[in-house]
Residue, then its C-alpha position, 0 to 999 in steps of 0.5 A: x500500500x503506498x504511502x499518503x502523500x500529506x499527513x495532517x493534523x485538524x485544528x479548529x475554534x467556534x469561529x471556523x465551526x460555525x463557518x464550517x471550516x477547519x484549519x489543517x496543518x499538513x506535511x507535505x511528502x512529495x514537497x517536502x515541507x509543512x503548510x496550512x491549509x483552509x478546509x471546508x467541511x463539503x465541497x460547497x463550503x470549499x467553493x464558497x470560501x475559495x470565491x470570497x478570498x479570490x484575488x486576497x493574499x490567500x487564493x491567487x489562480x483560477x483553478x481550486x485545490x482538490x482538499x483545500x480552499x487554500x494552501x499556503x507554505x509554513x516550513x520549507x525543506x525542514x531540518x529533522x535534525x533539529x526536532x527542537x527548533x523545528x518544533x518552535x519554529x512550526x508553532x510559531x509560524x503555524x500561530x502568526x499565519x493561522x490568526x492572519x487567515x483568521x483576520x482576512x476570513x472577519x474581514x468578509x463578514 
């Protein structure tokens, strides 16, 4: 059986419940590296989301990912040397874009 080529973990608040979004923090295998990406629970919320923030830092492109509303880049080429730093360093970056996405999602209300 091959191998998934993400692996994630789902994180959510009652804001991104009731809008019926989760935020993923996702390894990707094949790029090497960690994201976010905005999940919508069905495909029509996907769809929504990724209209409203067309053209915003978020979603650029005329063609919706398959998962995701968006997906953006958090850790490039990770050291898992250094399980440590990286640590820190995912959380801190993970923090900073997780309430930026938050921001632009308040923003549309």
């Amino acid at each position: 059986m091959p191998l998934s080529p993400v692996k994630y973990f789902y994180i959510s608040n009652d804001y991104l419940k009731c809008k019926k979004l989760k935020l993923g923090l996702v390894l990707n295998h094949a790029e090497v590296n960690f994201e976010i990406w905005l999940l919508g629970q069905t495909k029509d919320v996907q769809e929504k989301y990724w209209n409203l923030l067309k053209n915003t830092k978020w979603v650029q492109g005329d063609k919706i990912p398959q998962y995701s509303v968006f997906e953006a880049s958090l850790v490039k080429d990770p050291n898992f040397d250094d399980l440590d730093k990286l640590t820190k360093d995912l959380k801190k970056k993970f923090l900073t874009v997780a309430d930026e996405i938050l921001d632009s999602l308040k923003k549309l209300n």
